[in-house]
N, C-alpha and C positions, 0 to 999 in steps of 0.2 A: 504494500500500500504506500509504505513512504516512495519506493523508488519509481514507481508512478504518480507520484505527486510531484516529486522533486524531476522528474523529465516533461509533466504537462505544465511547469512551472517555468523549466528552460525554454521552452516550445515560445511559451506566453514573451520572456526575455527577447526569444530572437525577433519577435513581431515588433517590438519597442523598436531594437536596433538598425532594423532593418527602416523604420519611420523616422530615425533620427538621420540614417544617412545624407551627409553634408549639412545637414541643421543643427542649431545650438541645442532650438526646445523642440519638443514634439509639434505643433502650430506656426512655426517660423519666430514667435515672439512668445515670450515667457508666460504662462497661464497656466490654471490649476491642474491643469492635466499635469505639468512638469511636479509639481506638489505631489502628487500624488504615484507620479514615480520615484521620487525620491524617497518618500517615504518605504514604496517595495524594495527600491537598492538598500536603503540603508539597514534593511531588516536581512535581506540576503547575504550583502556585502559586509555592511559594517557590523552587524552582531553572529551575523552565522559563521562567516569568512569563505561566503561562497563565491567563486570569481563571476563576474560579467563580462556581455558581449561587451568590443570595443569601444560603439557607440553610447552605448548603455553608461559606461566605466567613465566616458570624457561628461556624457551628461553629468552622473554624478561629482566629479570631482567641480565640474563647475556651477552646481547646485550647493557644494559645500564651502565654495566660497563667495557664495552672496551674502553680505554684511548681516541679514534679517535671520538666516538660516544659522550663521555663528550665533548669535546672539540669544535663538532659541535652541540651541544646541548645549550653548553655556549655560542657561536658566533652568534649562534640567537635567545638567549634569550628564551632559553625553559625548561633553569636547573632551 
């Protein structure tokens, strides 16, 4: 069960990265969609330490440093 979870979970990652290709955000400009992946990378990535597509990965890191995102990062204790 997990390792059908954890492959229709990768499956779901590759559709992300595959929509980020040559784009910053999901949309072209930043909106909750991008919120709301970040919140699935960072549960994958930064608490599981599961790796992501390349797309996915550059989202992320540039979702982690938008000043709002440090900031609520810091406030509860997750920098």
């Amino acid at each position: 069960m997990k390792a059908k979870g954890e492959e229709i979970f990768k499956k779901g990652l590759g559709v992300f990265d595959a929509a980020l290709e040559g784009k910053d955000y999901l949309l072209g400009e930043f909106s909750f969609a991008d919120s709301a992946l970040f919140y699935v990378s960072f549960w994958w990535n930064g608490r599981l330490g599961n790796e992501l597509p390349p797309n996915v990965a550059a989202h992320y890191a540039r979702m982690k440093a938008r000043p709002a995102v440090q900031r609520t990062l810091a406030a509860e204790g997750l920098s």
